[in-house]
N, C-alpha and C positions, 0 to 999 in steps of 0.2 A: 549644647551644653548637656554633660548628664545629670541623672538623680543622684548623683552618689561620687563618694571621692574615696580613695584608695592610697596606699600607700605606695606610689610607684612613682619611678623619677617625673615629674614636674607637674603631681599630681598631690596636693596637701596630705598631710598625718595628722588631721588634729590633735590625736590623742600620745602620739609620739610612741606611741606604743607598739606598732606593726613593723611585725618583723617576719621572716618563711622560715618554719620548721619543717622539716622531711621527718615522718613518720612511717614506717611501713603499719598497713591496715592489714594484712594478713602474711604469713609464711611462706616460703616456697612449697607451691603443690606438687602431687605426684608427676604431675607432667612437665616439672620443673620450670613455670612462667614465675617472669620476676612479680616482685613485691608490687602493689598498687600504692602508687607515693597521695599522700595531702597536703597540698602546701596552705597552710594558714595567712591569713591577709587580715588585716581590721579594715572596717568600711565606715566611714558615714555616710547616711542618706539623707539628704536635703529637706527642708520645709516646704511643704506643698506636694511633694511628690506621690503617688502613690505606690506603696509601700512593696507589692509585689511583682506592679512593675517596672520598679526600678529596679529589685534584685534579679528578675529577667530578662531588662537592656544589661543587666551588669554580663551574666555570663554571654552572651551572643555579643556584648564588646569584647570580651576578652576571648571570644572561640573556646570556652569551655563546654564539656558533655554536662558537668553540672556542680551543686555547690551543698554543702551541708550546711546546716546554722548550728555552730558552736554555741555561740552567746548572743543575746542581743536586750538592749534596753532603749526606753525613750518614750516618746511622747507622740501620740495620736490626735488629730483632729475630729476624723470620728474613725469607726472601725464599723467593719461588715465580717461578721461570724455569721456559721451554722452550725449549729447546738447539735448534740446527739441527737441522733434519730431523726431530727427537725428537717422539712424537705422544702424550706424557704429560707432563705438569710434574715438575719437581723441586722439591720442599721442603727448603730450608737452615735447619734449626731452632737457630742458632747465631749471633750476632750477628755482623755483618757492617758494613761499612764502604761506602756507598756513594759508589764513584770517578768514576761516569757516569751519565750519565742523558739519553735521547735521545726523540724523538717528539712523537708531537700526540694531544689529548687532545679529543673535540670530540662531539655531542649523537648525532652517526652512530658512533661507536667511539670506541677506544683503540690507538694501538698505540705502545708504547712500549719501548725494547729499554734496558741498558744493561750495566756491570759493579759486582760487589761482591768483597771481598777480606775474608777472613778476617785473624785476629791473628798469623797467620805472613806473612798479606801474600800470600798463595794468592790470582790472581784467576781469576775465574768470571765470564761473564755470557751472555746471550741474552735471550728476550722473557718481559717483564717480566708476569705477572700478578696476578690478587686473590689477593689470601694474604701483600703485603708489609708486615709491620706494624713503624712506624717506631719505633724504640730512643729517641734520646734528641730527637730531630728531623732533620727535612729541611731547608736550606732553597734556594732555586729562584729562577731568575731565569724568568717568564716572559712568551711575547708573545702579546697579546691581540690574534685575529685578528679586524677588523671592527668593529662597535661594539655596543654594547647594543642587546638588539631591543627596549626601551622601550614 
């Protein structure tokens, strides 16, 4: 079973929302290579999972090079950030609300930054690590860079 559900045949939409726009990311350049297409998806990601590695069983299920994060919201059990300049993580062992979520997620790395707030509405964030295990779920708009390597 994965962390995460997708909008794909016999694979739930919770949100009803996901649908694939084709967007070109750039022009035809001087050497005349086509357009680099994103296809958008909405995801949810499951309770219990951890947070970025389920966005990286997602693209190596689906044979992608990698994924952007449009949008994402939802809820943390705890989170593991590293602060500016900070050369240690912090563990927030406290459930958390996630307000932001930013990065690319792709077969060469991760890097992923965002903010989370607590129930007083305290926010916090910086770079995002393994340790963020999601409360009651995530869920993400993301863009799928390139296409299946098939």
């Amino acid at each position: 079973m994965h962390a995460y559900q997708a909008a794909e045949p016999g694979i739930s939409d919770p949100s009803g929302l996901a649908h694939t726009l084709r967007q070109p990311l750039s022009g035809p350049t001087e050497r005349g290579e086509a357009d680099v297409v994103m296809r958008h998806v909405a995801l949810r990601l499951l309770p219990g999972a951890d947070l970025l590695e389920a966005l990286e069983s997602y693209i190596l299920a689906r044979d992608l090079d990698a994924v952007v994060i449009v949008s994402a919201v939802g809820s943390l059990a705890r989170a593991a950030l590293r602060y500016a300049a900070a050369e240690t993580a912090t563990l927030i062992e406290r459930p958390q609300e996630l307000i932001t979520l930013s990065g690319i997620v792709s077969r060469d790395g991760t890097h992923v930054h965002g903010a989370v707030c607590d129930a007083f509405g305290r926010v916090t964030g910086g770079h995002f690590l393994p340790g963020c295990e999601i409360r009651q779920g995530v869920e993400l708009v993301l863009g799928e860079i390139g296409a299946p390597r098939n």
